[in-house]
Each structure stands twice: as structure tokens, then as C-alpha cells.
C-alpha positions as MATLAB code, in Angstrom:
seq = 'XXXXXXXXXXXXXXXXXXXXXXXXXXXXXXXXXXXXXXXXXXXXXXXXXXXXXXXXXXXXXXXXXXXXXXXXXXXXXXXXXXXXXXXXXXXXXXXXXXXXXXXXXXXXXXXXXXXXXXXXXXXXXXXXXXXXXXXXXXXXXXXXXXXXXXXXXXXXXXXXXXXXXXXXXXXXXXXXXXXXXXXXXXXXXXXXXXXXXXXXXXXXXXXXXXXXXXXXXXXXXXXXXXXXXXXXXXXXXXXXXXXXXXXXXXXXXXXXXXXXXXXXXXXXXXXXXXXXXXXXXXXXXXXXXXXXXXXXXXXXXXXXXXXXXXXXXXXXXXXXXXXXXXXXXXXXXXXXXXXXXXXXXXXXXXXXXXXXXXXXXXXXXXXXXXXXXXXXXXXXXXXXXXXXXXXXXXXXXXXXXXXXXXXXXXXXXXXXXXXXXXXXXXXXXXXXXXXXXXXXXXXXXXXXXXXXXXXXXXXXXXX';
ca = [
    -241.552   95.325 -105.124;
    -240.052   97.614 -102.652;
    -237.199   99.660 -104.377;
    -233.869  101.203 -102.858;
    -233.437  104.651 -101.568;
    -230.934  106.468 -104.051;
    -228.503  108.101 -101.647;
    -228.766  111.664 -101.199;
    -225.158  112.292 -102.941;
    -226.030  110.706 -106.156;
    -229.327  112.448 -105.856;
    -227.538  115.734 -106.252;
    -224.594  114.779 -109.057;
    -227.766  113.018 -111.564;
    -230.613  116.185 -112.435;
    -233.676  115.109 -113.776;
    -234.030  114.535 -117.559;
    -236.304  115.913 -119.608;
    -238.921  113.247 -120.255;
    -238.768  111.220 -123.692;
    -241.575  111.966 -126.131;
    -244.387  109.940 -126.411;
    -244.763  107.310 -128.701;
    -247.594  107.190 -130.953;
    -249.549  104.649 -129.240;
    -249.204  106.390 -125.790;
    -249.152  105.884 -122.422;
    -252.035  104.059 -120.613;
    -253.620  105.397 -117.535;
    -250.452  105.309 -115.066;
    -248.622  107.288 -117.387;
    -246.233  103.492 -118.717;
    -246.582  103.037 -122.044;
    -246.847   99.046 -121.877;
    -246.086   97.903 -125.202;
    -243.487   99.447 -125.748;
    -241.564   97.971 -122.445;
    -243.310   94.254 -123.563;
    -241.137   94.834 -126.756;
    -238.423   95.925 -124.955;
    -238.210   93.209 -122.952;
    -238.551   90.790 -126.226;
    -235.654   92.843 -127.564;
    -233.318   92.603 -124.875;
    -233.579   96.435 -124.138;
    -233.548   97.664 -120.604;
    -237.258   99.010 -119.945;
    -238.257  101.988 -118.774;
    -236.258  102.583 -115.982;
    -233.857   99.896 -115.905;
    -233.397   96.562 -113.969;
    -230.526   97.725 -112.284;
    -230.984  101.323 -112.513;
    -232.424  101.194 -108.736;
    -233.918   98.736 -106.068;
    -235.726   96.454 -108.825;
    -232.783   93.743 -107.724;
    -233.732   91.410 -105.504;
    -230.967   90.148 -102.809;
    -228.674   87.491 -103.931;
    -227.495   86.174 -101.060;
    -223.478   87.748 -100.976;
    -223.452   90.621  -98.385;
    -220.670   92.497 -100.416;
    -223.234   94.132 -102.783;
    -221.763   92.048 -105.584;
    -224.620   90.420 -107.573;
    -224.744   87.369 -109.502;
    -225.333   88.788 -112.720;
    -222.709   91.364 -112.188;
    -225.031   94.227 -110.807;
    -221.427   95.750 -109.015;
    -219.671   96.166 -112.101;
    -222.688   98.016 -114.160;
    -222.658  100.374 -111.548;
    -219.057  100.829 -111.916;
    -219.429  100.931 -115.613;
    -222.349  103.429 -115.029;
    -219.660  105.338 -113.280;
    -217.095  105.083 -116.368;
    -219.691  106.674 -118.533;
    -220.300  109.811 -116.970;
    -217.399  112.151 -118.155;
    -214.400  112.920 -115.745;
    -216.641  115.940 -113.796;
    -219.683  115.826 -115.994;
    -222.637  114.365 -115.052;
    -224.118  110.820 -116.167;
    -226.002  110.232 -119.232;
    -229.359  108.183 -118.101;
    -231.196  108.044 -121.343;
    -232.608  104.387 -122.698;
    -229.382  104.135 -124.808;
    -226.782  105.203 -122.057;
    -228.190  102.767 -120.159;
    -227.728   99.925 -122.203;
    -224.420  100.083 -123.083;
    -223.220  100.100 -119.675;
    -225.238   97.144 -118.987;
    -223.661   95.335 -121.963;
    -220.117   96.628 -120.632;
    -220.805   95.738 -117.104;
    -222.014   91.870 -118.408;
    -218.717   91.568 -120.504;
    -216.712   93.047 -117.825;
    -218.747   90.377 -115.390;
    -217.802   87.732 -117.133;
    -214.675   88.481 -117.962;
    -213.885   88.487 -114.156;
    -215.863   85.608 -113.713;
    -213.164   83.416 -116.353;
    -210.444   85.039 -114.577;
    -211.646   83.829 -111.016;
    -212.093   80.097 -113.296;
    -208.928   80.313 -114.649;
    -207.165   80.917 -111.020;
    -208.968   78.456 -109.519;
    -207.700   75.905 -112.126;
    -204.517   76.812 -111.862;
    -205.041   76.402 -107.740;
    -206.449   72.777 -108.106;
    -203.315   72.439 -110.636;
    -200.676   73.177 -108.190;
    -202.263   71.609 -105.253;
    -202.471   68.443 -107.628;
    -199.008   68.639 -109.095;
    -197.404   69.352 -105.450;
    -199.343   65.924 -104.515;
    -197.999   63.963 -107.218;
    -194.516   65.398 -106.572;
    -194.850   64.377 -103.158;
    -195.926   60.942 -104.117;
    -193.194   60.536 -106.593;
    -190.471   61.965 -104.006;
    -191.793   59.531 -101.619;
    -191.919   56.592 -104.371;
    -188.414   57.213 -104.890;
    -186.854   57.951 -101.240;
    -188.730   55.483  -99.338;
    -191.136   52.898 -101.457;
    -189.794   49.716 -102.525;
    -188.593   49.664 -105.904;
    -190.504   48.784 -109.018;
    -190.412   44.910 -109.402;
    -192.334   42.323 -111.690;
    -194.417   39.699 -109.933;
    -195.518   36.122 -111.183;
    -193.069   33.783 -112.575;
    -192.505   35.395 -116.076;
    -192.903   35.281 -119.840;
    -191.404   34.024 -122.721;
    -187.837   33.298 -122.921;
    -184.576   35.206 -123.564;
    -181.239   34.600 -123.559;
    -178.770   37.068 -121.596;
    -174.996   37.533 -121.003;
    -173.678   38.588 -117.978;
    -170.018   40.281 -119.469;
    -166.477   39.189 -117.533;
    -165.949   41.661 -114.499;
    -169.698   43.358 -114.290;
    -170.943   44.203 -110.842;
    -174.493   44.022 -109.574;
    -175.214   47.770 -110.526;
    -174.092   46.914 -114.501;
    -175.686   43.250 -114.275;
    -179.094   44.734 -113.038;
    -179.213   47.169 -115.744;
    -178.561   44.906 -118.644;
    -181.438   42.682 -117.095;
    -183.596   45.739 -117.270;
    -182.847   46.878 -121.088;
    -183.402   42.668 -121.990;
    -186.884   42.864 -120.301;
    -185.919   40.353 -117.704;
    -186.187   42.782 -114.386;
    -188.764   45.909 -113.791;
    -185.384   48.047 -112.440;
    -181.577   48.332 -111.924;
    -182.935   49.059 -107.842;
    -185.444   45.955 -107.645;
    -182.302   43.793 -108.822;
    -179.738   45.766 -106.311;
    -182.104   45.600 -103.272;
    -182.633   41.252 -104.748;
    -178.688   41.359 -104.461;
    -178.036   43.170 -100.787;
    -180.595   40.337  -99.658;
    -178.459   37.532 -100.867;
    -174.623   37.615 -100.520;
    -174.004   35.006 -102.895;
    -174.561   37.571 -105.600;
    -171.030   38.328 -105.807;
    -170.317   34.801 -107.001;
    -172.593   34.957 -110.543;
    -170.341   34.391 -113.357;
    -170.030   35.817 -117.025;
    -171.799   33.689 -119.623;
    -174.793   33.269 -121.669;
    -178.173   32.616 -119.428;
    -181.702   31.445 -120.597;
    -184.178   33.600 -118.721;
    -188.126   34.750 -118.869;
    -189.054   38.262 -119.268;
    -190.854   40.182 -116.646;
    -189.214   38.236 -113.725;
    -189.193   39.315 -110.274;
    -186.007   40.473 -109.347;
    -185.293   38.099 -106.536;
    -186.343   35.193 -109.351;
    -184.103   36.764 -111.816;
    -181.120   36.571 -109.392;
    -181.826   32.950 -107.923;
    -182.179   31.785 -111.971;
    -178.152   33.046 -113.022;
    -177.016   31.522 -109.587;
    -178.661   28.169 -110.123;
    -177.329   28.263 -113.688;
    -173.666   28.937 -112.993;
    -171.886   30.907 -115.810;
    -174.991   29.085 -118.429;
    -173.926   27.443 -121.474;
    -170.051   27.177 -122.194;
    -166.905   25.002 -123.466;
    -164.425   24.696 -121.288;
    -160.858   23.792 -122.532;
    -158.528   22.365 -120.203;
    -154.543   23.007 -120.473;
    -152.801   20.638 -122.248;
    -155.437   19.535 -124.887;
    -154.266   19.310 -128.057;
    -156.367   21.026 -130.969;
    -158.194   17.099 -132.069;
    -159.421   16.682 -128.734;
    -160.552   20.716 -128.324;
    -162.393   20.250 -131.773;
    -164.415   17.588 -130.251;
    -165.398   19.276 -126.989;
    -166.720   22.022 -129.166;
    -168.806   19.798 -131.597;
    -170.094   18.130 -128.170;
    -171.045   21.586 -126.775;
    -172.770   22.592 -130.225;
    -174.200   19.427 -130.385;
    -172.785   19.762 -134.162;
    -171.505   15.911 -136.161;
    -168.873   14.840 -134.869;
    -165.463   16.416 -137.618;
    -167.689   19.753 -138.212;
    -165.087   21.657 -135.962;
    -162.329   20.226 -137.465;
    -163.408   20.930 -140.832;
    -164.123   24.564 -139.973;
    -160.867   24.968 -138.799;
    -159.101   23.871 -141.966;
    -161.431   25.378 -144.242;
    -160.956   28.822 -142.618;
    -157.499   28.665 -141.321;
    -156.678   31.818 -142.405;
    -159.242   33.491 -141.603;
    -159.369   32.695 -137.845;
    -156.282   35.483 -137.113;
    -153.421   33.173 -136.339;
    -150.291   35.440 -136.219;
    -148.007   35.179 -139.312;
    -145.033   33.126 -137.322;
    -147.643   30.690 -136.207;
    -147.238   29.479 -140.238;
    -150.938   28.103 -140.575;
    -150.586   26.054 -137.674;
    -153.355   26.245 -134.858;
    -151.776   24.095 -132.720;
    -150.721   25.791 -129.302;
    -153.014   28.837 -130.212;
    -156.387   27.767 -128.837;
    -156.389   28.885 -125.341;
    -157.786   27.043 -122.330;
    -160.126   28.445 -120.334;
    -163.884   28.711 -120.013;
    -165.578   29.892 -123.234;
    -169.495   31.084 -123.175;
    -171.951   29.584 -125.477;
    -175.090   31.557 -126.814;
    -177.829   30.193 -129.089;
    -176.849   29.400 -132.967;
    -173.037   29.703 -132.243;
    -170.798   28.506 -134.826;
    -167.359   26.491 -134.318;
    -165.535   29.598 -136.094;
    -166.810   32.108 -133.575;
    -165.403   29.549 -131.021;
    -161.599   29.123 -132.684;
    -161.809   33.221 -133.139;
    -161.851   33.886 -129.464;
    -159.380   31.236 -128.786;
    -156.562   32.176 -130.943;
    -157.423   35.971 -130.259;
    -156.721   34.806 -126.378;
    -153.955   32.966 -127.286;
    -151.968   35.409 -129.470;
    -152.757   38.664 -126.826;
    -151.182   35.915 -124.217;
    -147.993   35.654 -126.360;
    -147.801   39.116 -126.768;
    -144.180   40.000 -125.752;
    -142.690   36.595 -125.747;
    -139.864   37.694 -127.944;
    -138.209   39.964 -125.969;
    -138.035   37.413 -122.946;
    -137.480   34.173 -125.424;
    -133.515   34.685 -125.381;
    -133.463   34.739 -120.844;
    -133.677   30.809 -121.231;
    -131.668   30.604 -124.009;
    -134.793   30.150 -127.056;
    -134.723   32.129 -129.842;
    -138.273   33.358 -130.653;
    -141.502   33.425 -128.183;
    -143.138   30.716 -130.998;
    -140.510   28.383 -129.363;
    -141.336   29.513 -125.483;
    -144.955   28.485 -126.528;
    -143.596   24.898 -127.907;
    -141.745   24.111 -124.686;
    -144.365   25.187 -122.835;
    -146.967   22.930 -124.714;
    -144.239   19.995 -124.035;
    -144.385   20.671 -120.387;
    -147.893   21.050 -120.230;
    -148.592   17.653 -121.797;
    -145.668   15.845 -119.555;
    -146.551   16.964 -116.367;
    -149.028   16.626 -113.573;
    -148.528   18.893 -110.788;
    -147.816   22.500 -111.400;
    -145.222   22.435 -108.464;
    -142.748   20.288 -110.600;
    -143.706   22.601 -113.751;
    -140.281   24.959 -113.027;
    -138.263   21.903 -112.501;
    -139.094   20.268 -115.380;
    -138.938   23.682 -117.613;
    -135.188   23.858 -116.609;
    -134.368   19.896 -117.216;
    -135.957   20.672 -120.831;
    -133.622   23.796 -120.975;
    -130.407   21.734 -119.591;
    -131.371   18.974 -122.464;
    -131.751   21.307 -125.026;
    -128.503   22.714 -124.777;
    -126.424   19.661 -123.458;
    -124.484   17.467 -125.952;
    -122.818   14.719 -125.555;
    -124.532   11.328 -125.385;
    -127.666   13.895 -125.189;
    -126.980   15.602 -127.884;
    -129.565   18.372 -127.860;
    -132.358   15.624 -127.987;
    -135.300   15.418 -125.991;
    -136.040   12.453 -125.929;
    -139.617   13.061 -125.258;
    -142.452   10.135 -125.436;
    -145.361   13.460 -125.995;
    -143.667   14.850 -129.071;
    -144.109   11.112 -130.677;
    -147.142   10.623 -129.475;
    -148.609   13.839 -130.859;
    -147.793   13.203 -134.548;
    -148.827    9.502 -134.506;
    -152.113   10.352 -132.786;
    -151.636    7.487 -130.504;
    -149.904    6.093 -127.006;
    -148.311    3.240 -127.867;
    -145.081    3.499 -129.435;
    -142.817    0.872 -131.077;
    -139.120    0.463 -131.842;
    -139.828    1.571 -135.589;
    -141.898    4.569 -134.401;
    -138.781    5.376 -132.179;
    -136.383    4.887 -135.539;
    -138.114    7.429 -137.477;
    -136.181   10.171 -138.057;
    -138.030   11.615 -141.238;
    -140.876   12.248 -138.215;
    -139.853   15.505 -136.955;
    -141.760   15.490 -134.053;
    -139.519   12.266 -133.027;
    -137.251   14.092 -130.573;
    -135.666   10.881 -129.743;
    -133.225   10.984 -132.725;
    -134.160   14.516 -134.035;
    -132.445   17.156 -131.909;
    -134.290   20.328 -130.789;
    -137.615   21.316 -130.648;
    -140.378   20.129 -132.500;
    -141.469   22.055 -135.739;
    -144.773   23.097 -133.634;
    -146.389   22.834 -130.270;
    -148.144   19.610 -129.212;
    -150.689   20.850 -127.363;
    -152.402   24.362 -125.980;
    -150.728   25.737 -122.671;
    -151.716   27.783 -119.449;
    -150.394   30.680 -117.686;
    -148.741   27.924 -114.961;
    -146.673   26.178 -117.712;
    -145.595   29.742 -119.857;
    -144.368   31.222 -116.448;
    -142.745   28.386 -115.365;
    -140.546   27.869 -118.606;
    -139.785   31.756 -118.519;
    -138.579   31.258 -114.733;
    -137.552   27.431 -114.595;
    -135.847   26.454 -110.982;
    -132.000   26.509 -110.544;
    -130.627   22.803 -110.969;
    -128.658   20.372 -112.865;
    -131.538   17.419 -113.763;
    -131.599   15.970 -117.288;
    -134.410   13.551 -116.745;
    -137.559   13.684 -115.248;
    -140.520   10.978 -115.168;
    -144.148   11.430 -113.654;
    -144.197    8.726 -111.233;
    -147.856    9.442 -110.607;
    -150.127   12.349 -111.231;
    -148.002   14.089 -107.662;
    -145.231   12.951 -108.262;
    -142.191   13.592 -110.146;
    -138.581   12.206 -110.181;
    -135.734   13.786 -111.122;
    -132.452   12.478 -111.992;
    -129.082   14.222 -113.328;
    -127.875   10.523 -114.677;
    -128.896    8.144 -117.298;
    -128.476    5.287 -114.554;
    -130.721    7.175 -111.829;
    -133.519    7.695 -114.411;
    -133.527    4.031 -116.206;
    -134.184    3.089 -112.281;
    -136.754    4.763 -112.087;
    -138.333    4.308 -115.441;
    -137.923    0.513 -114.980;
    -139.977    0.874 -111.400;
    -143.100    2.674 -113.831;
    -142.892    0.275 -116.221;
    -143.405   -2.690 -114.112;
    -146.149   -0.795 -111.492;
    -147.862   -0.313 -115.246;
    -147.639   -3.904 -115.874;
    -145.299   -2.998 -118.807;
    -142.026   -4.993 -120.157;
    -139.157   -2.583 -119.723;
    -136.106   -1.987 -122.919;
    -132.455   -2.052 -120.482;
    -130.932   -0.404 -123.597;
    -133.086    2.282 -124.511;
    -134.784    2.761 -120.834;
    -138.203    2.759 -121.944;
    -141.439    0.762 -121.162;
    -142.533   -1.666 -124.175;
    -145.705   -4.003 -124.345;
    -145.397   -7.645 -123.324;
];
């Protein structure tokens, strides 16, 4: 093997040391002493002379006279060992330890160069997925479920919530993939606007778009809705129809947990007039007492205030706005009469005379016998205090459950003298300041009805 000129330089800065002493076996014929490198070699010594103490290294292919096994840095450690003007130690021993050094310093730089490069691939990776992810979220469609769902759930959509609040309640039941899949579902279909609060059977893991289409085809989902103007027997049985519950069960409830449903204290234990209309939501395993709660708790926030505008239309307490109102509700049919008839109530109420403060109401009757038909006797009564026939005033409590329409028309009635009113049909309404004017026109119902009409009272009776 051809070995390396040692430049002139070094030449000069390394003398010659004196040669080691013979070992017992001695050298052979060239002067080497054979063995002794053999167990050199065995022993992971450097031999005589040293692998990379000259040209015994053979070319490893990098042109920067950095070797593979790290021949650079032992001659830089070779360098290290000499002292800071002195000259270099080259005995066996010296020799080693800088290879050692020059290995651990080798592959030291070697993990460094590893570690950099991992941290290279790192951010090149991380930069990619950041890039992905920024893209994802800027520009790529939003995450969405596909199929046609799992399981079933039930869902409420609450009174007043917009798309953005609707989408993310969907998400946290495990109907939609994401709040954006369901916003993006409701740009693309303008009827979104129009889904209403209630309780909704759904599947999990819908597609947005599915989702959306389901709680418009549904329509507000299960519910009770209470007209104005039902009293509380017929309002029990809507609600055991809904609940699909025996026919009584709501009515039992009620009186087994009267107090307990949060009826004011002037409402006395009476329910009637406190059971709001208006739509209700039904969700599975509802009971008739959650129902009646969130009626009267509607009800009573509605007559919030009453009192201080009872005594404009000459009533003493807002309990007794709520009772005239009831009346009016049940007596009339179209809303546009509502603030005439509220101030021919008023004018009866306070007229005497052959009036005398009474009523004379065929609803107030009605109410307390549970039935239409009415008789002379019925009419006699005056131990029935819901007779307002002979009994002047108002009745003891209202006869059925009001609107807004019928509470703001008897708190603003219209400006005239009437004392008699009778629904004619369901639009329309006569009105008559004169006993004579309204028997006329009572007498005209009765017969249309195919009824037998009493000249002295001016009412219909059965022929």
C-alpha cells in the first residue's frame, strides 16, 4: 500500500523518537516484531505505527479530507495533544488516546449532524401540516358526516336561537360533524330561518344538509298547543291526548299538586285563567306537572303589573282584569270586536238601573254547569255565583285562559255607549245601547239556530 508524503512542516515540528525496546521475543527479519502487532490488533491497540498515523488510509470517497471513521478529527485531536509550543508525543500510548478522543469526538459530531437533520425533516413536516391545516380551515369544505345516520336522539332547538347557536347544539348532541357543516347546510337553504323551537327526534352522525331538512320537515316536533279561550277541563284533556296518558290523569295531577304548581297567592288555589295558551314543546317521558308548571309560570309573568293598570277601567285588582278578560275571550269571535265588547262589559258593570251591575252573561253559566244548554231554573239560581244573570259583578274566578288580544283589549276598550252585544256569527258582532235593539237581534239568532226564543227574558230556549 502506497503511503502519504508527511509534509515537510510537520516533518520539522515531530523529531524522531528514540526507538522502543525490544520485546523478548524480538523482531523477525524486517526488523517488525509480528506478534506483538497480531495481539495488538486483537486488543484494539493501534500497531506499530498507527492506522492513521500516515498514508495507511485508503480514500473514502469525500474530497474534503474528512474520513468516514473520523480520520479529520484524530488529526485534530493529535494536534490537541501536543502542548501549546511543545512538540507531539508519538509513543504507542499517545497515540491511542487521541484515536479514542478523535472516535468520541467523531461520533459525537456525527449525533449532532442526526439530531439537526431530525429537527430539519421536523420543521419541514410540521410547516406541511400547518399548511394543510391552514388550508383545511380557509378554503376546504367543512367537516360533515355522510350516510344517513345512527341511533336516535332527541334535541331541542331553544325559543329565539339562530343558525350559529342551533348548529352548535347539534354538534355537542352528536347529530352534526360541525357548527360550519350546519352553517354552510343553512346559507344553501333559505328556509332555515323558519325552524322553530321544540323537541326533535333525530339520528346521530347526520349529514348536515340531512340534519337541517329533518327539523324543517318536523316543524317545531312534538308539542301541545293551547288555544285562547279554553277552559282548564278541556286544556287537561289536550295534554293527556299529547302524553298519550288515561284520559283524568291531568286533571288529577292538577288537584293533587295544586300547590305546588306556583299559582300566585291571590289566584286562591284556583288554576283557572292561569294556564296560558300558546304552543308548549313536548320531550320524551314528560309529565302533566311539568306541563301546568310552564303554563302558570307564563301566565303569572303575563299578569305581572296588572294592578297598577286594574283601576284605568274602573276594576279593582289585576285578578279581576284577568276574569273579564277570560269572559271576553270565551264570548267573542273576532279580535276586532274584542275592544268593543271589553267596554260594553265595563259600561254593564258599572250601570244600574234595570242592569243593575249584572252581566247577564250565558259563558259565566255555562262554565260552572259544565254544559250549553241552560234552563229557566239554571237561570234562577242565585246560590250559583257564576250566574251573572241575577248575581251582580264579576264572577268569583275566570272562566277560561286568555291571550294577549283579549288582556289588551279590556285594558284599552273602544270609546262608546253599548250595553249589549251578541255574536251573530263567528265575524260578526252586534251591538246595541237598548234592551229593545238587542232582544231584536237575539230573537233573529235564535230562530237562524232553529231555537224557540223567551220575549220576556230575550233569550233563546229549546223547542
Amino acid at each position: 500500500m502506497q503511503q502519504q508524503a508527511v509534509p515537510q512542516q510537520q516533518q520539522q515540528a515531530r523529531p524522531q523518537a528514540a526507538p522502543a525496546p525490544a520485546p523478548a521475543s524480538g523482531p523477525g527479519p524486517d526488523g517488525i516484531d509480528w506478534e506483538a502487532e497480531a495481539a495488538a490488533l486483537e486488543s484494539g491497540a493501534d500497531p506499530v505505527g498507527g492506522a492513521h498515523d500516515g498514508a495507511t488510509d485508503e480514500w473514502d470517497g469525500h474530497q474534503d479530507g474528512h474520513h468516514e471513521d473520523g480520520g479529520y478529527l484524530e488529526q485534530e485531536a493529535e494536534h490537541q495533544e501536543s502542548g501549546f509550543l511543545g512538540e507531539q508525543d508519538d509513543s504507542r500510548e499517545a497515540k491511542k488516546k487521541r484515536k479514542e478522543k478523535g472516535k468520541q469526538s467523531g461520533r459525537r459530531n456525527g449525533g449532532a449532524c442526526l439530531l439537526v437533520a431530525v429537527v430539519l425533516l421536523g420543521a419541514v413536516g410540521g410547516a406541511g401540516w400547518w399548511g394543510y391545516g391552514f388550508y383545511q380551515s380557509h378554503f376546504g369544505p367543512a367537516p360533515d358526516f355522510t350516510g344517513e345516520g345512527t341511533g336516535s336522539v332527541q334535541f331541542e332547538v331553544k325559543k329565539d336561537a339562530v343558525a350559529g347557536q342551533i348548529g352548535l347544539a347539534l354538534k355537542n348532541a352528536g347529530v352534526v360533524k360541525s357548527v360550519d357543516a350546519f352553517s354552510d347546510a343553512c346559507k344553501a337553504e333559505p328556509k332555515c330561518v323558519t325552524v322553530q323551537p321544540g323537541f326533535y327526534g333525530l339520528k346521530k352522525e347526520m349529514p348536515a344538509a340531512a340534519a337541517l331538512k329533518e327539523l324543517l320537515a318536523q316543524a317545531g316536533g312534538a308539542a301541545v298547543v293551547v288555544p285562547e279561550g279554553k277552559n282548564s277541563t278541556e286544556i287537561y284533556a289536550l295534554i293527556d291526548t299529547k302524553l298519550k296518558l288515561q284520559k283524568g290523569a291531568t286533571a288529577a295531577v292538577a288537584q293533587a299538586q295544586i300547590n305546588d304548581l306556583g299559582l300566585p297567592a291571590y289566584a286562591n288555589g284556583k288554576i283557572e285563567g292561569f294556564l296560558w295558551p300558546t304552543r308548549y314543546n313536548i320531550a320524551d317521558g314528560m309529565k302533566p306537572e311539568d306541563l301546568l308548571k310552564q303554563m302558570v309560570k307564563n301566565a303569572t309573568e303575563k299578569y305581572a303589573g296588572l294592578d297598577a293598570q286594574a283601576a284605568s277601567v274602573g276594576l279593582k285588582t289585576g285578578y279581576e282584569v284577568v276574569i273579564e278578560a277570560s269572559i271576553l275571550q270565551r264570548e267573542g269571535n273576532n279580535v276586532a270586536d274584542f275592544a268593543k265588547m271589553a267596554k260594553t262589559i265595563q259600561n254593564r258593570l258599572a250601570a244600574g238601573g234595570e242592569i243593575n251591575h249584572r252581566l247577564g252573561m250565558d259563558t259565566t253559566l255555562q262554565y260552572s254547569l259544565g254544559r250549553k244548554d241552560l234552563n229557566k231554573g239554571d237561570m234562577d239560581d242565585a246560590s250559583n255565583k257564576y250566574n251573572t244573570y241575577v248575581n251582580p259583578g264579576l264572577p268569583p274566578t275566570p272562566i277560561s285562559n286568555p291571550g294577549d288580544d283579549a288582556l289588551n283589549a279590556t285594558l284599552h276598550p273602544a270609546d262608546g255607549k253599548w250595553l249589549y252585544f251578541i255574536a251573530m256569527s263567528p265575524t260578526n258582532t252586534r251591538f246595541a245601547e237598548t234592551s229593545k235593539e238587542h232582544y231584536a237581534n237575539v230573537k233573529e239568532y235564535c230562530q237562524a239556530a232553529g231555537q224557540g226564543f223567551d220575549e220576556a227574558r230575550g233569550h233563546c230556549t229549546t223547542k
